[in-house]
mmCIF file of the C-alpha atoms, coordinates in Angstrom:
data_MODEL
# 
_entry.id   MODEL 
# 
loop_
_atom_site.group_PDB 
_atom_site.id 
_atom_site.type_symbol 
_atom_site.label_atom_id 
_atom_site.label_alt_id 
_atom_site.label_comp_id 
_atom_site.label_asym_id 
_atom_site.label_entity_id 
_atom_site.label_seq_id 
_atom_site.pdbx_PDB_ins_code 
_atom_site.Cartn_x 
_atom_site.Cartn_y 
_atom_site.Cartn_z 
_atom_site.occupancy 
_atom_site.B_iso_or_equiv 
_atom_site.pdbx_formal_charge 
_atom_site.auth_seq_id 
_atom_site.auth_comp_id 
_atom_site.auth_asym_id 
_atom_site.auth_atom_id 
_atom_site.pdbx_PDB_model_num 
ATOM 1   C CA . UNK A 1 1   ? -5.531  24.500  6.320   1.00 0.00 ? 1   UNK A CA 1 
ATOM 2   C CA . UNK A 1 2   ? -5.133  21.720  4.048   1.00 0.00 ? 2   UNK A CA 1 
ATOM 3   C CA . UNK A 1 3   ? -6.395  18.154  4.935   1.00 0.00 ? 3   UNK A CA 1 
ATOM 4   C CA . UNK A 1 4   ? -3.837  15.016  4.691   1.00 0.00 ? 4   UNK A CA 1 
ATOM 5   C CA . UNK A 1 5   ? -5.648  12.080  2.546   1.00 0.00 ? 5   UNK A CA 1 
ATOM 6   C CA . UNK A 1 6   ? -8.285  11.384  4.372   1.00 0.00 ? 6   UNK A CA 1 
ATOM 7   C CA . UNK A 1 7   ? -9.762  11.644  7.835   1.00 0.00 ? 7   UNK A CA 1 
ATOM 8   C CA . UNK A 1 8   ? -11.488 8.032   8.281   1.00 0.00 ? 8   UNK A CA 1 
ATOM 9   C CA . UNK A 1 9   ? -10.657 4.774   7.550   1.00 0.00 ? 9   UNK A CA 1 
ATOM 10  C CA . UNK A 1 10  ? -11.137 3.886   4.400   1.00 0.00 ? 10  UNK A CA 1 
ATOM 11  C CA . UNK A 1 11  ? -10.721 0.192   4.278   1.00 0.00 ? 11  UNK A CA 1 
ATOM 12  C CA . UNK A 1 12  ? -12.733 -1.995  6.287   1.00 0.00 ? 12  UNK A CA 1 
ATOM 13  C CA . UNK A 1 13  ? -11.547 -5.100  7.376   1.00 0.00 ? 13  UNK A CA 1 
ATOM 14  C CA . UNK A 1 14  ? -13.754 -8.070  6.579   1.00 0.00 ? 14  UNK A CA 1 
ATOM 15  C CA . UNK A 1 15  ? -11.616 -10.784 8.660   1.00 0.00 ? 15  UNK A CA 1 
ATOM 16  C CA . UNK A 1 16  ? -12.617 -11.012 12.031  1.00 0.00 ? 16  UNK A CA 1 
ATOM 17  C CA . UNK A 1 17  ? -10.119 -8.665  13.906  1.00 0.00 ? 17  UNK A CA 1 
ATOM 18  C CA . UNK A 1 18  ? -7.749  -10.166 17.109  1.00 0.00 ? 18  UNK A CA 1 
ATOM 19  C CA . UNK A 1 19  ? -9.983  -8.111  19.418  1.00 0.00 ? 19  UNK A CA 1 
ATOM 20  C CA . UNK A 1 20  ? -13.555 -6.636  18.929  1.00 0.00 ? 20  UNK A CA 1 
ATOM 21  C CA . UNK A 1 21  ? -12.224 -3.561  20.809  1.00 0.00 ? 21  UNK A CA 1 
ATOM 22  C CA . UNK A 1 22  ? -9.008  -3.156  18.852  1.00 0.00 ? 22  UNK A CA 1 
ATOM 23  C CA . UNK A 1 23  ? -8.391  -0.507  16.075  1.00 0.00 ? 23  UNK A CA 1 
ATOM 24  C CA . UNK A 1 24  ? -6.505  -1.032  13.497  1.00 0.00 ? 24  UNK A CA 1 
ATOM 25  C CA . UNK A 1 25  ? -2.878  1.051   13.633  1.00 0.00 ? 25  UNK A CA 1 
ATOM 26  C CA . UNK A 1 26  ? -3.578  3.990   10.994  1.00 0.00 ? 26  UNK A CA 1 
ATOM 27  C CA . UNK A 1 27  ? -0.524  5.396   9.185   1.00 0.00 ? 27  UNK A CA 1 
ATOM 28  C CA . UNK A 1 28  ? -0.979  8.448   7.223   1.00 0.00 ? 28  UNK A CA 1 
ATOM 29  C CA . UNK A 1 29  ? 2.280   9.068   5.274   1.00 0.00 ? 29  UNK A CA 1 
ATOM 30  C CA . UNK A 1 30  ? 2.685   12.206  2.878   1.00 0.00 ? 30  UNK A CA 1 
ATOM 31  C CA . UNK A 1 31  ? 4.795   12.571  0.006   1.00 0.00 ? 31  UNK A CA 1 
ATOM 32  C CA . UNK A 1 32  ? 4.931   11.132  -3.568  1.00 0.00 ? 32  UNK A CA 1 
ATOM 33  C CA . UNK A 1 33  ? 4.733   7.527   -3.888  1.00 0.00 ? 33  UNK A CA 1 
ATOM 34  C CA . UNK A 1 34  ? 7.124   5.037   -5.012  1.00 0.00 ? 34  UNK A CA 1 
ATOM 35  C CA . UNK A 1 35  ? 7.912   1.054   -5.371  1.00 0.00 ? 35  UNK A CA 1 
ATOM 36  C CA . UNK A 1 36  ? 10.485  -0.868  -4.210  1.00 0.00 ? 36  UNK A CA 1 
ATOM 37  C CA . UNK A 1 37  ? 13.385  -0.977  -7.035  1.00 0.00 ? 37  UNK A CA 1 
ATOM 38  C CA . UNK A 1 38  ? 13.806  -4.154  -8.386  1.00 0.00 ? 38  UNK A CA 1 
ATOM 39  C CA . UNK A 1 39  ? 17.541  -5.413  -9.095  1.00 0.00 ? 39  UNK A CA 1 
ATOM 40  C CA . UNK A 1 40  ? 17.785  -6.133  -12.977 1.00 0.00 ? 40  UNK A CA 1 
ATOM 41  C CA . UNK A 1 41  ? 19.572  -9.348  -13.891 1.00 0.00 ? 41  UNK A CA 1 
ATOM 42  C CA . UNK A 1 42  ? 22.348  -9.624  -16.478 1.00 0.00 ? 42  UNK A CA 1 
ATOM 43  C CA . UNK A 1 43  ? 25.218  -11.876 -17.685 1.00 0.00 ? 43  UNK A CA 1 
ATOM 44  C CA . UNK A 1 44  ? 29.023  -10.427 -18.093 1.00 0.00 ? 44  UNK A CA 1 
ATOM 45  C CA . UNK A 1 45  ? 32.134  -12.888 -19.284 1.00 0.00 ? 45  UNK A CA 1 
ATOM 46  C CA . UNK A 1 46  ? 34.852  -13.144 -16.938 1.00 0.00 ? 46  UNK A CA 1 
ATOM 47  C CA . UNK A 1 47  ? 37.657  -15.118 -19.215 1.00 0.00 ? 47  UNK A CA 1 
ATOM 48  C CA . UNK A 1 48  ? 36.120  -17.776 -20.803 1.00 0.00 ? 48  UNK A CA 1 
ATOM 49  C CA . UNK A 1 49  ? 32.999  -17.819 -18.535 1.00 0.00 ? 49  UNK A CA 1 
ATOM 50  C CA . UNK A 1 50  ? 29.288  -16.054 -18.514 1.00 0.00 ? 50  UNK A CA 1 
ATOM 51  C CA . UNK A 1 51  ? 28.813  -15.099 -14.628 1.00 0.00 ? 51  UNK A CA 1 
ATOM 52  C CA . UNK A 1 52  ? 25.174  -13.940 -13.859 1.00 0.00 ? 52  UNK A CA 1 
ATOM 53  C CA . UNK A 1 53  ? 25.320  -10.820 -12.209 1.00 0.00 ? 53  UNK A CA 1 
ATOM 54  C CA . UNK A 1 54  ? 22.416  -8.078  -10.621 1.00 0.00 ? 54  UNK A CA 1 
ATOM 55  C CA . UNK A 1 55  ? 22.286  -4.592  -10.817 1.00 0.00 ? 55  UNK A CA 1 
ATOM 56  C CA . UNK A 1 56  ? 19.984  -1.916  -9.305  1.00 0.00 ? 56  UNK A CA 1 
ATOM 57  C CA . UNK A 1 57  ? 17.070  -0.543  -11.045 1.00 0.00 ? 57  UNK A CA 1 
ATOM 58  C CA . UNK A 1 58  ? 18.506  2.594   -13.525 1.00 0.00 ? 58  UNK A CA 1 
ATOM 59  C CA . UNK A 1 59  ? 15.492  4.563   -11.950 1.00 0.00 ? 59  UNK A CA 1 
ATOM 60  C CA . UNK A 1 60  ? 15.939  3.962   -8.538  1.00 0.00 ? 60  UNK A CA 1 
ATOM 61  C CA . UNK A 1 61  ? 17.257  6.870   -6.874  1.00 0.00 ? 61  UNK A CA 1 
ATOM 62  C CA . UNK A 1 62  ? 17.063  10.327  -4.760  1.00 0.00 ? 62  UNK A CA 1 
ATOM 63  C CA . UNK A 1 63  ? 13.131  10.332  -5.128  1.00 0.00 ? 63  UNK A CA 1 
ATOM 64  C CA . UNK A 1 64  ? 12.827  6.577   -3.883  1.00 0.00 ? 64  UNK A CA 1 
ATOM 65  C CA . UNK A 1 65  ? 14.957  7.532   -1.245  1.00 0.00 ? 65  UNK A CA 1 
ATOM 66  C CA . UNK A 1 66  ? 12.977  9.979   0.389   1.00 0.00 ? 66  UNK A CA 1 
ATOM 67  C CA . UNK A 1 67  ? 9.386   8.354   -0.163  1.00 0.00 ? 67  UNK A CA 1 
ATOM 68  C CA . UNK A 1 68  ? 11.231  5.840   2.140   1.00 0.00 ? 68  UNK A CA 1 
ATOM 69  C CA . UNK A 1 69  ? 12.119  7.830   4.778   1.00 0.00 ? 69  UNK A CA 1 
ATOM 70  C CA . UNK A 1 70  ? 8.505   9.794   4.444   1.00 0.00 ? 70  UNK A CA 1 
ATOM 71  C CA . UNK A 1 71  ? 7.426   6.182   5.600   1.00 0.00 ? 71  UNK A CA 1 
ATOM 72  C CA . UNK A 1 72  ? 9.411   5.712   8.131   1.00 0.00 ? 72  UNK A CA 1 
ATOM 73  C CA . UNK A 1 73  ? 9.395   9.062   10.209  1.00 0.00 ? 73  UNK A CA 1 
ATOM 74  C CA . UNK A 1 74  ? 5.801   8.151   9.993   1.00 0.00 ? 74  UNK A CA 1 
ATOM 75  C CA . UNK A 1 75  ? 5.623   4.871   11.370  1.00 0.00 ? 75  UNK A CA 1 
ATOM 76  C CA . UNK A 1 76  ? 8.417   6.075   14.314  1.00 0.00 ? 76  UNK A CA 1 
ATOM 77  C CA . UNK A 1 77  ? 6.110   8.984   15.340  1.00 0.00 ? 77  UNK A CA 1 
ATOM 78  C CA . UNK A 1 78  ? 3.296   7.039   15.161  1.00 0.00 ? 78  UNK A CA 1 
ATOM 79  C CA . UNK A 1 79  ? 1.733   6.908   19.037  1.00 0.00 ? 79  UNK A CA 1 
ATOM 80  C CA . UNK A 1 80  ? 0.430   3.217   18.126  1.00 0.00 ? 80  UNK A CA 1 
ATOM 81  C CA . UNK A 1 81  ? 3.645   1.632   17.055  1.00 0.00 ? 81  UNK A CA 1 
ATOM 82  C CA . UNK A 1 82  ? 3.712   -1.685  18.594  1.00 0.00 ? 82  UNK A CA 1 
ATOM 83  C CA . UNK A 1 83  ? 6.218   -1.610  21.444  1.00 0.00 ? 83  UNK A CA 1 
ATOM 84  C CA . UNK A 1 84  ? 6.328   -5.300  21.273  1.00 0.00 ? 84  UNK A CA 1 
ATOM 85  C CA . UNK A 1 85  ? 6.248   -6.530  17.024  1.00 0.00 ? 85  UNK A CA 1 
ATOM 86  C CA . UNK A 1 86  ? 3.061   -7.909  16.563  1.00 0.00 ? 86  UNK A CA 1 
ATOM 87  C CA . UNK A 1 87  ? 2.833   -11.977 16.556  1.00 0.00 ? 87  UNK A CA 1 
ATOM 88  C CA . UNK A 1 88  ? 0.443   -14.082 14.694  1.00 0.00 ? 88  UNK A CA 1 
ATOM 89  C CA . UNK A 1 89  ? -1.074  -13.218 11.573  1.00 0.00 ? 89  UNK A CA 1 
ATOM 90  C CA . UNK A 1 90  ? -1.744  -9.677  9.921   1.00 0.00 ? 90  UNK A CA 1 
ATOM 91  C CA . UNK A 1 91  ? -3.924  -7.425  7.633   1.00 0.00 ? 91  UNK A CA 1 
ATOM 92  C CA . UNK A 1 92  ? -2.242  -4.549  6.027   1.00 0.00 ? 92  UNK A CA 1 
ATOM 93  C CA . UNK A 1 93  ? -4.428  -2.169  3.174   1.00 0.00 ? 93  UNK A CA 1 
ATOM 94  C CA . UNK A 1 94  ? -2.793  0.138   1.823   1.00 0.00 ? 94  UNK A CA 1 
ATOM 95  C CA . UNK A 1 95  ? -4.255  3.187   0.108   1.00 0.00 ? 95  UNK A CA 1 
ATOM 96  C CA . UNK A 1 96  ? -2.197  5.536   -2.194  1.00 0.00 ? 96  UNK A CA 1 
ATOM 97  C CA . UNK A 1 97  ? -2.745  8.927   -3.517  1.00 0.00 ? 97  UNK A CA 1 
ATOM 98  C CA . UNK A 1 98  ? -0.953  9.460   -6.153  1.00 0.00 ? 98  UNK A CA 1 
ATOM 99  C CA . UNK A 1 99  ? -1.039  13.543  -8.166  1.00 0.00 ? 99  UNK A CA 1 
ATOM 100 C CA . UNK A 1 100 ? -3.439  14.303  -10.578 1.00 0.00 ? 100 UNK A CA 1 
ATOM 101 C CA . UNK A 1 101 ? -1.772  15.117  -13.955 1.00 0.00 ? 101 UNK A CA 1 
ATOM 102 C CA . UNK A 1 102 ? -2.973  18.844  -15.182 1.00 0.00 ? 102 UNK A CA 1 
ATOM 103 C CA . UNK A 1 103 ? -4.845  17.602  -18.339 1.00 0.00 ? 103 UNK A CA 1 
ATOM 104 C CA . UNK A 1 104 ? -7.562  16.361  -15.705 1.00 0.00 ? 104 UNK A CA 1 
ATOM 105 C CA . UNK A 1 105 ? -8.579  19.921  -14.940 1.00 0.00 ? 105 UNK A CA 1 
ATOM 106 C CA . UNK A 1 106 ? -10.019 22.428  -16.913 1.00 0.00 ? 106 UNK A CA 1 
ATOM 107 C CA . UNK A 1 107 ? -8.084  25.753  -18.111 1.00 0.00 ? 107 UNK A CA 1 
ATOM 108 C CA . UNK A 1 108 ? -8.635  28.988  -17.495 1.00 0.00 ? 108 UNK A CA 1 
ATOM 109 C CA . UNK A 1 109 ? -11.163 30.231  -14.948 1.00 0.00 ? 109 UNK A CA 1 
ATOM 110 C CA . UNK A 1 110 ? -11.623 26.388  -14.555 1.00 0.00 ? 110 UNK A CA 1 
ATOM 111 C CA . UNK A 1 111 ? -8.220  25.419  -13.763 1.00 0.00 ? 111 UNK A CA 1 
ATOM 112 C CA . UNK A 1 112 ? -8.810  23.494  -10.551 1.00 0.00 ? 112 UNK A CA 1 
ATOM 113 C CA . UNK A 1 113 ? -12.150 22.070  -11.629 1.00 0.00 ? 113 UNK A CA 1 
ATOM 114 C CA . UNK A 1 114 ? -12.313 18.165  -11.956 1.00 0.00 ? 114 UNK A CA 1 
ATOM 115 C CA . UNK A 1 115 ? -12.954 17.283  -15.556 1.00 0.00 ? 115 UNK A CA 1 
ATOM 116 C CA . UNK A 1 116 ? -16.327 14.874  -15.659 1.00 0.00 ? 116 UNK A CA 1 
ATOM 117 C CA . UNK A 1 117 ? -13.995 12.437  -17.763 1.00 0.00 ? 117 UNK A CA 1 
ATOM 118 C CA . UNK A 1 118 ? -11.527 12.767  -15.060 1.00 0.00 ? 118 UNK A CA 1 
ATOM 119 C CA . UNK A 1 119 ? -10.460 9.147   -13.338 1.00 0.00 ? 119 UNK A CA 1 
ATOM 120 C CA . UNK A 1 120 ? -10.585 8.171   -9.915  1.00 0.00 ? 120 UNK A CA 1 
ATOM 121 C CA . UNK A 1 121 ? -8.521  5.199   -10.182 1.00 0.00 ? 121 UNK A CA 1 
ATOM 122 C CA . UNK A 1 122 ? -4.686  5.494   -10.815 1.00 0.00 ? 122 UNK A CA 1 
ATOM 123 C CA . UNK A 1 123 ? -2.975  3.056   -13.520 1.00 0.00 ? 123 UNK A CA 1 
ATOM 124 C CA . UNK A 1 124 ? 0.096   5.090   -13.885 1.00 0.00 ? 124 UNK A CA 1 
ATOM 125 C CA . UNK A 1 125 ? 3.111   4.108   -11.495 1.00 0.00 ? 125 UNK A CA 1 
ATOM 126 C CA . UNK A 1 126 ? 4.108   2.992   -9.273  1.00 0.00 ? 126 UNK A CA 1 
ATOM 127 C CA . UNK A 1 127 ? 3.152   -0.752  -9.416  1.00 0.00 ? 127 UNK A CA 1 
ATOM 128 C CA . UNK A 1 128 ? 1.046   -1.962  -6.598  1.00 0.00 ? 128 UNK A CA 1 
ATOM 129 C CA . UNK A 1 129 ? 3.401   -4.887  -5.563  1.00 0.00 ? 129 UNK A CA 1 
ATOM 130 C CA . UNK A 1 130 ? 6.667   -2.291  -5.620  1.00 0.00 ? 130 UNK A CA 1 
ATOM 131 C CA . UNK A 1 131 ? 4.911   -0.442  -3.559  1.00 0.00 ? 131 UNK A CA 1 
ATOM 132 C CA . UNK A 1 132 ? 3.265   -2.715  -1.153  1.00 0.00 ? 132 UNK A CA 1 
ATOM 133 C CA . UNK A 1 133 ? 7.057   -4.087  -0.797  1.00 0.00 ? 133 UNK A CA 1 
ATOM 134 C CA . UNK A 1 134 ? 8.825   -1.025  0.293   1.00 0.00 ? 134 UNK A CA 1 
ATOM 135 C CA . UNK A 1 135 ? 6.441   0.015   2.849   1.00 0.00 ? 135 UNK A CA 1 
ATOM 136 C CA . UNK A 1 136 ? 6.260   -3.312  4.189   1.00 0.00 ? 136 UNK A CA 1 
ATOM 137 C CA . UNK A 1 137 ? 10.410  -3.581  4.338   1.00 0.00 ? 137 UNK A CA 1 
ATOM 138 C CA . UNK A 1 138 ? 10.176  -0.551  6.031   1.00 0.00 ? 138 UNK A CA 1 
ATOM 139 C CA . UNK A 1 139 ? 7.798   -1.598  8.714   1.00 0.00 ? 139 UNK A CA 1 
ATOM 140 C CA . UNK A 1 140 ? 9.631   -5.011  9.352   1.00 0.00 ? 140 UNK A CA 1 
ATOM 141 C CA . UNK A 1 141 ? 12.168  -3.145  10.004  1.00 0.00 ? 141 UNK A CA 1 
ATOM 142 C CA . UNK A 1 142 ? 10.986  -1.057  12.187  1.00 0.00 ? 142 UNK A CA 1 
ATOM 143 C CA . UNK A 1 143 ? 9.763   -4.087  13.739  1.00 0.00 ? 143 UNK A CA 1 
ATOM 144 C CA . UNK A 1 144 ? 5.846   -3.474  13.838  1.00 0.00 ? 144 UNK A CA 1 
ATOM 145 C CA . UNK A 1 145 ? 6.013   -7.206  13.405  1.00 0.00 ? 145 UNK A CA 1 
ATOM 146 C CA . UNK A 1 146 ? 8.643   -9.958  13.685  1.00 0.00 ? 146 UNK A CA 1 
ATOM 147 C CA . UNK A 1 147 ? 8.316   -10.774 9.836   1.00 0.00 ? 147 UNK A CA 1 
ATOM 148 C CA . UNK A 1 148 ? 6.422   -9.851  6.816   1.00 0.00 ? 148 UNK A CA 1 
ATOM 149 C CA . UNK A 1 149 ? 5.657   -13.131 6.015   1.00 0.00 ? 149 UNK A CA 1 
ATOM 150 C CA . UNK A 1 150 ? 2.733   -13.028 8.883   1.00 0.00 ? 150 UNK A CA 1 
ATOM 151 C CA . UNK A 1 151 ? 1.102   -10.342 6.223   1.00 0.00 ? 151 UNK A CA 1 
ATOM 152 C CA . UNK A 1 152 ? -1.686  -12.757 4.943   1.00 0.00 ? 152 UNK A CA 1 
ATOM 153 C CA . UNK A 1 153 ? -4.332  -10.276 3.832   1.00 0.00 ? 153 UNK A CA 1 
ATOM 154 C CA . UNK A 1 154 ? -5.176  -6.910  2.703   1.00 0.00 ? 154 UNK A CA 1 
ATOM 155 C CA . UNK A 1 155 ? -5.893  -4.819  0.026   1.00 0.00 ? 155 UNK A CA 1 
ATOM 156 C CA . UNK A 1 156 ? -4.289  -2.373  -2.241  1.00 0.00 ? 156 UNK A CA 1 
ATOM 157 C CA . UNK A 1 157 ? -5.443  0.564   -4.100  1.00 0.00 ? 157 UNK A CA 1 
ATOM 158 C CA . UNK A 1 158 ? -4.543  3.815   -5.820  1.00 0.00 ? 158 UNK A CA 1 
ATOM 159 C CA . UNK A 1 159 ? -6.481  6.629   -6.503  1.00 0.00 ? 159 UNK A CA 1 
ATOM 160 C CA . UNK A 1 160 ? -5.465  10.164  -7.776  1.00 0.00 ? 160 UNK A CA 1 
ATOM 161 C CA . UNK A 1 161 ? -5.769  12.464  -5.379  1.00 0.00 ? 161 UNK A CA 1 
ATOM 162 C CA . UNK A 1 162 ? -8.309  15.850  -5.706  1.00 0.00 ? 162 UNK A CA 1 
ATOM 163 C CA . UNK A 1 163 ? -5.805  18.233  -4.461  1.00 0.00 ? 163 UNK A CA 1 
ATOM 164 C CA . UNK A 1 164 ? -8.136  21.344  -4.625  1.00 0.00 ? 164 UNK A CA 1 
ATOM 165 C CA . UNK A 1 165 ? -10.397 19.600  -2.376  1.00 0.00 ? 165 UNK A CA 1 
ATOM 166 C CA . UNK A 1 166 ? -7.641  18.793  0.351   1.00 0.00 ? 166 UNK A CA 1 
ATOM 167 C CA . UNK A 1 167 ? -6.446  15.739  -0.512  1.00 0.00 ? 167 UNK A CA 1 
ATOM 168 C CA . UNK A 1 168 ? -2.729  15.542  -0.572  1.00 0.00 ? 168 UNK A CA 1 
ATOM 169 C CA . UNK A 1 169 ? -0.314  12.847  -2.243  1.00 0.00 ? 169 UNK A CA 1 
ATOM 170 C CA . UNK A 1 170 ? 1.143   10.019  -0.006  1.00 0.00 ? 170 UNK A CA 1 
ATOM 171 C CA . UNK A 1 171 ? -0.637  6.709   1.689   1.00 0.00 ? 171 UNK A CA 1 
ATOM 172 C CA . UNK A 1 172 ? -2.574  5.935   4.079   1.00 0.00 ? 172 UNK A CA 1 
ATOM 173 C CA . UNK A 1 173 ? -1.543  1.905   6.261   1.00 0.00 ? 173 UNK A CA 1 
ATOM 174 C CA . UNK A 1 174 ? -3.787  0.430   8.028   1.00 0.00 ? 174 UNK A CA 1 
ATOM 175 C CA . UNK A 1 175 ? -2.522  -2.896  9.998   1.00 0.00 ? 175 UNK A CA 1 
ATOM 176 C CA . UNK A 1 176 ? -5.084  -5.260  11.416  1.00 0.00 ? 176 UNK A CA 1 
ATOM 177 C CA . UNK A 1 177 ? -3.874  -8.444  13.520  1.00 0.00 ? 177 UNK A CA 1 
ATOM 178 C CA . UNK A 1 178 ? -6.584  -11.274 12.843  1.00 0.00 ? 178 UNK A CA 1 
ATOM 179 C CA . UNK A 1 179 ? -8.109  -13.279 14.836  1.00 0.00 ? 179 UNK A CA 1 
ATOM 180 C CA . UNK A 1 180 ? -6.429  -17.178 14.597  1.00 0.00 ? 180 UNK A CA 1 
ATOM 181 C CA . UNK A 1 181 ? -9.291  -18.528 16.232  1.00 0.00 ? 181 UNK A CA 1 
ATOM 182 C CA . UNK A 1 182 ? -11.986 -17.312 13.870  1.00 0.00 ? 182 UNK A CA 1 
ATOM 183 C CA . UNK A 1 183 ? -10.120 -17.368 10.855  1.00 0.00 ? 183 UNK A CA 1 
ATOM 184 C CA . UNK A 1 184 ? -10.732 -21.495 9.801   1.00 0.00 ? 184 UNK A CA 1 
ATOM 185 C CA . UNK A 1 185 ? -14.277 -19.739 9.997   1.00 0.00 ? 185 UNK A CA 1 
ATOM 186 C CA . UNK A 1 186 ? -13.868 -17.187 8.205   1.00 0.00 ? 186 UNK A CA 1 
ATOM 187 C CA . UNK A 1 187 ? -11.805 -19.367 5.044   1.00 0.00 ? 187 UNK A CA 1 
ATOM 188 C CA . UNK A 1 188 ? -14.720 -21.203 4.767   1.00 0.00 ? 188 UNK A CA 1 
ATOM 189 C CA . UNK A 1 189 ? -17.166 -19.298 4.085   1.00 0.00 ? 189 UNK A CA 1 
ATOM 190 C CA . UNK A 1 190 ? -14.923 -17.044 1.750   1.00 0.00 ? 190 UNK A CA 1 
ATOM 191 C CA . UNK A 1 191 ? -14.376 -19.924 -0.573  1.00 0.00 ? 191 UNK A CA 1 
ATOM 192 C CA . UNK A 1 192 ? -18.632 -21.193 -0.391  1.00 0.00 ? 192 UNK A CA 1 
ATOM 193 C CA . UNK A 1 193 ? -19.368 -17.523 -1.430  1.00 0.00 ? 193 UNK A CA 1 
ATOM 194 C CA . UNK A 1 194 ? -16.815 -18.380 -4.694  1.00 0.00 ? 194 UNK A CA 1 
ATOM 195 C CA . UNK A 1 195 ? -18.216 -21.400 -5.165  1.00 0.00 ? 195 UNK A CA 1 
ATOM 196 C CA . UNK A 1 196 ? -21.876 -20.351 -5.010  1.00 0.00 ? 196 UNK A CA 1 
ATOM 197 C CA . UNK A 1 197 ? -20.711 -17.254 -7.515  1.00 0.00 ? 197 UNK A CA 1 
ATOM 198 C CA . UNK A 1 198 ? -19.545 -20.058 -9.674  1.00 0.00 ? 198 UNK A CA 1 
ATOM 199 C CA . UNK A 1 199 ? -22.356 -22.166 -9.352  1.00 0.00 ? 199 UNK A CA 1 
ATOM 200 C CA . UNK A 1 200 ? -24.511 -19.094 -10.587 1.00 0.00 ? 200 UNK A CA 1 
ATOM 201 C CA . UNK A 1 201 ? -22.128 -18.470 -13.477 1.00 0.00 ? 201 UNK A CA 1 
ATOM 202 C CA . UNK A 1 202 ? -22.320 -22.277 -14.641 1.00 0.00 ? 202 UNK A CA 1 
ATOM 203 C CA . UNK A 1 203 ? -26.695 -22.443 -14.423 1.00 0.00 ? 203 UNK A CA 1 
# 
């Protein structure tokens, strides 16, 4: 039986979470990965005027279309989706696997052998800010929070994923409330470990 991405976290929050005890909510979403289209601006004359107008992105589409609802008959059968949206603010990472392309394998006998020169890291598409955006639309809507705008941390990252050893394409969410009280805290001592970094740069 094949195994979904992975089967432990693998993002660890460093922000102090809202409750010692609490878990962050793990999505595991599978499918093929896409970003958020972005509408393309343009200028047409009407008479003798120029009147700015937006269109779509030409490759949005079918295949955007149903990474979206991948996401969001995963966060709906999720059994920790919030009954009330989550208040205060948030930490969402969000992993995605994205398919190896064939010339990272060997032929032959060797077909589903890893290449040594093989990458781990994915810098094809989609980008990482499309992407971040269309899960997160989905979720507001969904209302696992009251707005996206309480999403003040997190990290992003794609990776190809080693089919032949069970990994499958999609994403894995995982959404974090902080904790408001230690987060001053928290700031602070984020921004001395900068400025000793820098301090060490400039000796």
């Amino acid at each position: 039986m094949t195994t979904l991405l992975f089967t432990e976290p693998v993002v660890q929050s460093p922000e102090p979470a809202a409750s010692p005890a609490a878990e962050p909510i793990v999505l595991r979403i599978e499918g093929l990965p896409k970003g958020q289209p972005r509408h393309k601006p343009y200028a047409m004359k009407m008479g003798d005027k120029w009147v700015g107008r937006v269109h779509p992105d030409p490759g949005a589409g079918g295949k955007i279309d149903s990474w979206r609802d991948s996401v969001t008959l995963a966060a709906q059968n999720s059994p920790r989706r919030p009954l009330v949206p989550l208040s205060g603010p948030i930490r969402v990472d969000l992993v995605l696997l994205l398919p190896r392309p064939k010339g990272h394998y060997g032929g032959g006998r060797n077909a589903q052998v890893l290449k040594g020169s093989a990458p781990a890291w994915c810098t094809a598409k989609p980008d990482r800010d499309n992407a971040e955006k269309l899960i997160l639309d989905v979720l507001t809507k969904l209302r696992y929070w009251l707005d996206d705008k309480q999403v003040c941390a997190g990290e992003v990252r794609k990776y190809y994923a080693n089919e032949y050893q069970g990994q499958r394409s999609g994403a894995i969410v995982l959404i974090t409330p902080l904790d408001e009280a230690g987060g001053e805290a928290f700031k602070n001592a984020f921004l001395q470990k900068i400025s000793d970094a820098n301090a060490v740069e400039s000796a």
